[in-house]
C-alpha positions in Angstrom: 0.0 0.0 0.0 2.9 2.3 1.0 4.0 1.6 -2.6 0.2 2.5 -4.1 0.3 5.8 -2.2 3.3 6.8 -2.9 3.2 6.3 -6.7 0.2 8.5 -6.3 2.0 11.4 -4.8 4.5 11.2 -7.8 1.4 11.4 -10.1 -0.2 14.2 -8.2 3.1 16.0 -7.8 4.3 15.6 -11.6 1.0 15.2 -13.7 2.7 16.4 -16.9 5.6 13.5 -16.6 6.4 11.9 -19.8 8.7 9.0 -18.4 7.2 6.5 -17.1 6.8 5.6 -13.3 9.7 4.0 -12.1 11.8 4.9 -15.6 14.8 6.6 -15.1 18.1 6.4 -12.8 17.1 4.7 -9.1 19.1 6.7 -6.7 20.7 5.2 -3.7 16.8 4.3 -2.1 15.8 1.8 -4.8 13.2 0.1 -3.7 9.6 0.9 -1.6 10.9 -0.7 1.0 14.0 1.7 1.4 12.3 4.7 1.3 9.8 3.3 3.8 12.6 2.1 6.1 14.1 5.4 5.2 10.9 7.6 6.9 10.3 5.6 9.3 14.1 5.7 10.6 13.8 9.9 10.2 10.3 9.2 12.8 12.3 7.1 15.3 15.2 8.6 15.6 15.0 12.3 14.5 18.4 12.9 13.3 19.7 15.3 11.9 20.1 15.7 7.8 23.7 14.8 8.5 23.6 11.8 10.0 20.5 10.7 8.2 22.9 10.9 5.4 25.5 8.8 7.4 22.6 6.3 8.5 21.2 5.8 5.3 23.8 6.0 2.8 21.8 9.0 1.0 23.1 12.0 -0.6 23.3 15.0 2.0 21.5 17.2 -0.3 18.3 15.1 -1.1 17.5 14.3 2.9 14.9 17.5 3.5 13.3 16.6 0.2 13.2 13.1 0.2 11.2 13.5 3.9 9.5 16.4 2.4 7.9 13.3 -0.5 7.5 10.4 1.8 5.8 12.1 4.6 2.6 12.4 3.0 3.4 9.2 1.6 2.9 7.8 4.9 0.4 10.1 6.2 -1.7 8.7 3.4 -1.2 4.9 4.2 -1.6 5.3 7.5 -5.4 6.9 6.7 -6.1 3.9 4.4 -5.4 1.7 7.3 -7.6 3.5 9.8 -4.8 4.5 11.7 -4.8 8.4 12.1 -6.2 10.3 14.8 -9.4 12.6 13.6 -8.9 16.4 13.3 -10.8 19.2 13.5 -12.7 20.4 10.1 -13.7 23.8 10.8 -17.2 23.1 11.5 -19.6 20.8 14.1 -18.6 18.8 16.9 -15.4 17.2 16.4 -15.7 13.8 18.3 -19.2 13.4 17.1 -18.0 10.8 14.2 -15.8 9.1 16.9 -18.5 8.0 18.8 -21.1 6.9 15.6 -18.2 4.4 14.6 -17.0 3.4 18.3 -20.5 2.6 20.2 -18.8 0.7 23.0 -16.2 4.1 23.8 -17.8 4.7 27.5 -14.5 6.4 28.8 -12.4 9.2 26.9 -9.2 10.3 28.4 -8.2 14.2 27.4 -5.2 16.0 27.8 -3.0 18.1 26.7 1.0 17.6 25.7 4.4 19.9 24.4 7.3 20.0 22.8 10.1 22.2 22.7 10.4 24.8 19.9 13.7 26.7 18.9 13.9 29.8 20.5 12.7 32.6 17.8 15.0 35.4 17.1 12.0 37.7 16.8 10.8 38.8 20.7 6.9 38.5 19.3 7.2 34.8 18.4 9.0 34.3 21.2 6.2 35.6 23.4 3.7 33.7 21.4 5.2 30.8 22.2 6.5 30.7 25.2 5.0 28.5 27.8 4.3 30.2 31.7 4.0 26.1 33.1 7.3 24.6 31.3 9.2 28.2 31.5 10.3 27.9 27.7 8.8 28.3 23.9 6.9 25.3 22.9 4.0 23.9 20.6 1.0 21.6 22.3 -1.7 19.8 21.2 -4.8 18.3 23.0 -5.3 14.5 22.9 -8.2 12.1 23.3 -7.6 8.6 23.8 -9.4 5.4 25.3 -8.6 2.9 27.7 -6.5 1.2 25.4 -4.5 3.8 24.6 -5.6 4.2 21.1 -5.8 8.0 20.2 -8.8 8.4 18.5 -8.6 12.9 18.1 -5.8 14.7 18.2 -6.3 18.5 17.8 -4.4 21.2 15.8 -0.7 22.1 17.0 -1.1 25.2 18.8 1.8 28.0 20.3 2.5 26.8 24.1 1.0 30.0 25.5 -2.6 28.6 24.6 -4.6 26.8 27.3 -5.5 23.7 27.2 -9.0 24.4 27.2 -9.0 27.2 24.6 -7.7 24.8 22.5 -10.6 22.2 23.0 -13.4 25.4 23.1 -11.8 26.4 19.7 -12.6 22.6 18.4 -15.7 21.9 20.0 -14.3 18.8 21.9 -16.6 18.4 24.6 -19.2 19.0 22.9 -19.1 16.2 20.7 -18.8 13.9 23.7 -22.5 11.7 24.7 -23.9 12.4 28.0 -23.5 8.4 29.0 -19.4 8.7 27.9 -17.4 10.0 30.8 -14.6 12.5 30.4 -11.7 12.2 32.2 -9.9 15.4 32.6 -7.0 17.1 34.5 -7.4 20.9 36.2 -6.0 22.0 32.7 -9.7 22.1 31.8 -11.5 23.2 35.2 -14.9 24.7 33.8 -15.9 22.1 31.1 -18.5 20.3 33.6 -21.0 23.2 31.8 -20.4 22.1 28.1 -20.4 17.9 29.5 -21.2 17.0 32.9 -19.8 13.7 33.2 -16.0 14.8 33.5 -14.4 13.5 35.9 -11.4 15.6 37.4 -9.1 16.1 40.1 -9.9 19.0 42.5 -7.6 21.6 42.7 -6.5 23.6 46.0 -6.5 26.9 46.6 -4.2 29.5 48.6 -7.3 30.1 51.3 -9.3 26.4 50.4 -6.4 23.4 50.7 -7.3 20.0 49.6 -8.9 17.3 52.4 -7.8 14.5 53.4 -10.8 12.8 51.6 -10.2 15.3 48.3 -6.2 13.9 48.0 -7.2 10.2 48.6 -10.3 10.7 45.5 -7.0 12.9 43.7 -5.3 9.7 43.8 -7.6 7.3 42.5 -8.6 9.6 39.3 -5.3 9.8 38.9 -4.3 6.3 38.8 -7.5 5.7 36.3 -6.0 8.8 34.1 -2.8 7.3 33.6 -3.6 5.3 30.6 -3.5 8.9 28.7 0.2 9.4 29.7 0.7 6.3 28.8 -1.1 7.3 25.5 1.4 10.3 25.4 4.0 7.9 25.9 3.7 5.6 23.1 3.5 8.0 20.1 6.0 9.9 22.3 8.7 7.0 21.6 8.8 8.4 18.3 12.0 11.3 18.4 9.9 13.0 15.7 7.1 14.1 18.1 8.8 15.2 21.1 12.8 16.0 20.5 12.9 19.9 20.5 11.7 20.9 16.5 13.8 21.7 14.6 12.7 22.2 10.5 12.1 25.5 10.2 8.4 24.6 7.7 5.6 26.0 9.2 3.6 23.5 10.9 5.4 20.6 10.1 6.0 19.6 13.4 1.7 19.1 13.1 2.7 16.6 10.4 5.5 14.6 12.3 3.1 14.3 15.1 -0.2 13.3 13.6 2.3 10.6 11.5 3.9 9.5 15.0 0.1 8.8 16.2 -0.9 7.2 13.0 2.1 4.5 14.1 1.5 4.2 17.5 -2.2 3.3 16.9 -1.2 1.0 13.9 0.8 -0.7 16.4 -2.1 -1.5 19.1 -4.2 -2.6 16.2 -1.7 -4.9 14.9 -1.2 -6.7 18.9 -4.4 -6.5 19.7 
C-alpha cells in the first residue's frame, strides 16, 4: 500500500511527466521498502540531515526533500489503514464521528501535551510561544484517547501559551462527547463540567481552600485511572519525531510529524491486539 500511495504522490506532484513511473536512474533508495525504512528511521530517531545521510547512505543534499515526499506518503497509508487520529474540520462537533463508529467508547481520556520549539530570534514569536508552566517556547496539542491507549482525536498544534481548554473550546471537543461517555480530565480544563457534565477531574487547592484529606485520597484514584492517557502520550511519544525539540524551520510541520507519529503508535495496538 505504502507503494500505491506513494506512486500517487508522484502522479499528483508531476502530472505532466512523460517517463514512465519508475523509468529513469534509481538513486541510492531503490526500492519501496527503502524509502519506507528510510521515513520511518527519520520518525524514530530524528536525526539530523547529517547523519541521516550517514545512517542511510543518502546524498546530504536530497535528505529534506526526500522526507518532504515520503511524509505524505505515509500520512496517506496510515489513513487507508484507519490508523490516524481525527482532526478538526472547521465546523460541528469534532468527536461526534468518533462515537457513531465506536458505540462501546464509554470512557475518553483528554489532555493536553508539548514539545520544545527553537527559540525565535524575533521577541513577538517568542512571546507567542513561550509556555508560563514549562518556562520555555513550545508547541502543544490536546489528545483524546481510550482505555486502550488508542488516540482516536488529536487537535491542531497550537503556540504553548494557549490553554488547554481554549484549545478544546476552539474545536468543540466536549461538545461532541455523549452524556452516557465520561470525560476524564486534568485541572488543565476546570470549567468544562457546563459544556459535559460527566467529566471527571481532580480538585484543585487553593491559597485560602487546601485539599482534604478525603479530596487527595479521591486525587489519587482519578489519577491512577488517568494514567492510561500518559501512557497514550508515551507511546507515540517513543517516536524522536514528536517530542525532540523541533527543529525544520516549515511552518507546521512539526503538526505533520506528530499526527504521523500517532498514525504508528495506533497502527501498532491494532496490529497486537
Amino acid at each position: 500500500m505504502f507503494g500505491q500511495c506513494l506512486k500517487e504522490r508522484r502522479i499528483q506532484l508531476y502530472p505532466d511527466r512523460q517517463r514512465i513511473p519508475g523509468g529513469g536512474r534509481k538513486g541510492d533508495l531503490p526500492t519501496n521498502e527503502d524509502k519506507l525504512v528510510y521515513i520511518l528511521l527519520y520518525l524514530k530517531l530524528y536525526p539530523t540531515y547529517d547523519a541521516l545521510a550517514v545512517l542511510t547512505n543518502h546524498y546530504r543534499s536530497k535528505c529534506g526533500d526526500s522526507v518532504l515526499l515520503l511524509l505524505p506518503v505515509l500520512e496517506k497509508t496510515l489513513g487507508r489503514k484507519f490508523a490516524l487520529p481525527k482532526r478538526y474540520k472547521g465546523h460541528g462537533n469534532s468527536l461526534e464521528e468518533i462515537f457513531q463508529k465506536h458505540l462501546e467508547l464509554k470512557d475518553i481520556f483528554i489532555d493536553g501535551t508539548e514539545r520544545k520549539v527553537q527559540k525565535p530570534k524575533n521577541l513577538k514569536k517568542r512571546n507567542r510561544l513561550y509556555s508560563g508552566k514549562k518556562k520555555a517556547t513550545m508547541r502543544k496539542i490536546v489528545i483524546v484517547s481510550d482505555d486502550k491507549k488508542y488516540v482516536h482525536y488529536m487537535s491542531k498544534t497550537k503556540s504553548g501559551r494557549r490553554h488547554d481548554k481554549r484549545i478544546a473550546d476552539k474545536e468543540n471537543i466536549f461538545a461532541g462527547i455523549p452524556p452516557d461517555v465520561t470525560a476524564w480530565t486534568d485541572t488543565g480544563f476546570t470549567g468544562v463540567r457546563q459544556q459535559h457534565e460527566n467529566t471527571i477531574m481532580p480538585a484543585k487547592a487553593t491559597k485560602n481552600r487546601p485539599l482534604t484529606l478525603q479530596q487527595k485520597e479521591e486525587n489519587s484514584v482519578i489519577s491512577g485511572i488517568r494514567i492510561v492517557s500518559e501512557h497514550a502520550i508515551a507511546g507515540f511519544k517513543k517516536f524522536k519525531a514528536a517530542s525532540d525539540t523541533y527543529r525544520n524551520k516549515i511552518a507546521n510541520l512539526d503538526d505533520l510529524l506528530t499526527e504521523v507519529s500517532i498514525g504508528l503508535h495506533n497502527f501498532h495496538l491494532a496490529q497486537t491486539a
